[in-house]
N, C-alpha and C positions, 0 to 999 in steps of 0.2 A: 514496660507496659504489658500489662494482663491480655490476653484473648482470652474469650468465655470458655475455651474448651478446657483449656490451660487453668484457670480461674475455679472452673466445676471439677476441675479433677484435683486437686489442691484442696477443696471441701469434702469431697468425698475421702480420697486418702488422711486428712485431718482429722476425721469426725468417724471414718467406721462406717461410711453411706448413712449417718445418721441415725445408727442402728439403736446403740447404747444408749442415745438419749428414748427413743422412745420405749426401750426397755424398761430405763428407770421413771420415764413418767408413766408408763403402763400401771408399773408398781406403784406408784402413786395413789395412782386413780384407782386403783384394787384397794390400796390399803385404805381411801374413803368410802369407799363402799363396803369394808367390813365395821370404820367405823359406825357407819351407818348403821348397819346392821345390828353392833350391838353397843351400841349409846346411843347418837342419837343424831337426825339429819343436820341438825347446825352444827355438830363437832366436823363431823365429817365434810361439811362446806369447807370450814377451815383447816381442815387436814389438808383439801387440797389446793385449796388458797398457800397455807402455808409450806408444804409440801413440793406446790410450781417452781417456789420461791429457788428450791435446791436442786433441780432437773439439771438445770446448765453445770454448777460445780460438781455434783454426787456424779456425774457421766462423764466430764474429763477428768476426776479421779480418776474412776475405774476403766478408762479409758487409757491411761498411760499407764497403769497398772499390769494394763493386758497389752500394751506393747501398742495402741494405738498413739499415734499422736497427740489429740485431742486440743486440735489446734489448726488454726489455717497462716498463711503468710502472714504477715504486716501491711502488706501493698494491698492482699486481694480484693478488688473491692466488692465483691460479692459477703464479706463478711459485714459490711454495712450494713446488704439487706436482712442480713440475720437480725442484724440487732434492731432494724424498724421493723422487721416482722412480730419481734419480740414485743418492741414499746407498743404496736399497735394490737395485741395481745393483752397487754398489761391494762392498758386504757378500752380494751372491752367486759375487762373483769367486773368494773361493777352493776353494767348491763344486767350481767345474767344471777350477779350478786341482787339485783332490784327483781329479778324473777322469782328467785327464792322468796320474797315476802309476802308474795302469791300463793304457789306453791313449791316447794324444798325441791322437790324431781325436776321443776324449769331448770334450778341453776345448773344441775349434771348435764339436761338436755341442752341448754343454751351455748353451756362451753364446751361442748360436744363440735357443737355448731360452731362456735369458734378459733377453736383448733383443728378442726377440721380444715377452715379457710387458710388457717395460716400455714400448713403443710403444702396446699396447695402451691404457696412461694419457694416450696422448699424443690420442687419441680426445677426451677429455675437455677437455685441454690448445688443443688449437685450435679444437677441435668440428668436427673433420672426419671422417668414418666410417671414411677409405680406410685409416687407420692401425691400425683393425681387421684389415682386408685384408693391411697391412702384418704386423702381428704376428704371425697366422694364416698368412701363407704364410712369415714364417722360422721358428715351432714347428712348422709343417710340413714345413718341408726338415729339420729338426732330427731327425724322427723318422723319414724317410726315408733320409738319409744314415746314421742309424744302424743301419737294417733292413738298410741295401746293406752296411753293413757299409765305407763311402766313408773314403778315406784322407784324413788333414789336409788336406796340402791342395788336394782339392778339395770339403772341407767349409768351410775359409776361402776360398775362390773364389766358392762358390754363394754365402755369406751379405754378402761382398762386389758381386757381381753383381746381386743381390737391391735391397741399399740402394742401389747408383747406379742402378739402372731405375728406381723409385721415386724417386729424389731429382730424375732428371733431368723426371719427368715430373709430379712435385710443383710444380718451378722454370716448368717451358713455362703451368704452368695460373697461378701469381703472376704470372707479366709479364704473364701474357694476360689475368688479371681488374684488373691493375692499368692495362694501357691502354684497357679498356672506362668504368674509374672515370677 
């Protein structure tokens, strides 16, 4: 039987503090926001539609590539809430998919706001707070980009930019506490 500490440190040593996934959704969300840029706001919806689809596989690639795990126990049960965090994720896609037929810049701004919440469980998930910080500062570009009134895309830029500063400074603090261990 698991204790949470036991539990979060087995996700974090698994997963890289989380690092690589948000690096490679960053890159996602960058790479909709150039489709946007130059084709056109519904390629780029689907770019990151289809693009969410590969975050989980394309980062435990590259994650065991780079010597990370990219994997928790079998027993953990905190990997469950990974994956209801995930389903309930999935099941707010066409929320902000229904914002887009509005206007195109809701849906960046809405899943903005959506992945921002779901980071928020990720607090739990590794038991690291900064994913607080993490969630808080993309439901707040969320809400600001939508006060400016910010075009797609550079509502998928910010929330792209967002995730790799964070991913990349997620990553410098795992190698850095891994070569202290």
């Amino acid at each position: 039987m698991y204790n949470l500490q036991k539990a979060q440190e087995d996700m974090r040593n698994g997963y890289g503090y989380g690092s690589i996934g948000l690096l490679v959704s960053g890159t996602v969300w960058v790479t909709a926001g150039l489709i946007v840029n130059f084709y056109s706001s519904q390629k780029g919806i689907w770019a990151l539609i289809i693009g969410g689809v590969f975050i989980f596989p394309v980062s435990t690639l590259i994650e065991k590539l780079i010597g990370i795990k990219g994997g928790h126990d079998k027993h953990n049960p905190l990997g469950k809430l990974g994956m209801e965090g995930t389903i309930w994720m999935i099941m707010c896609i066409p929320l902000a998919y229904g914002l887009s037929l509005i206007k195109s810049e809701w849906f960046f701004q809405g899943m903005l706001m959506i992945i921002g919440g779901r980071y928020l469980t990720f607090a739990s998930i590794f038991g690291m707070r900064i994913y607080w910080i993490i969630g808080a500062v993309l439901g707040l570009s969320a809400y600001v980009l939508f006060k400016l009134q910010a075009r797609d895309f550079t509502s998928a830029l910010t929330g792209g930019l967002i995730e790799i500063i964070f991913g990349i400074a997620l990553y410098v603090l795992f190698r850095h506490n891994k070569q202290k261990n």
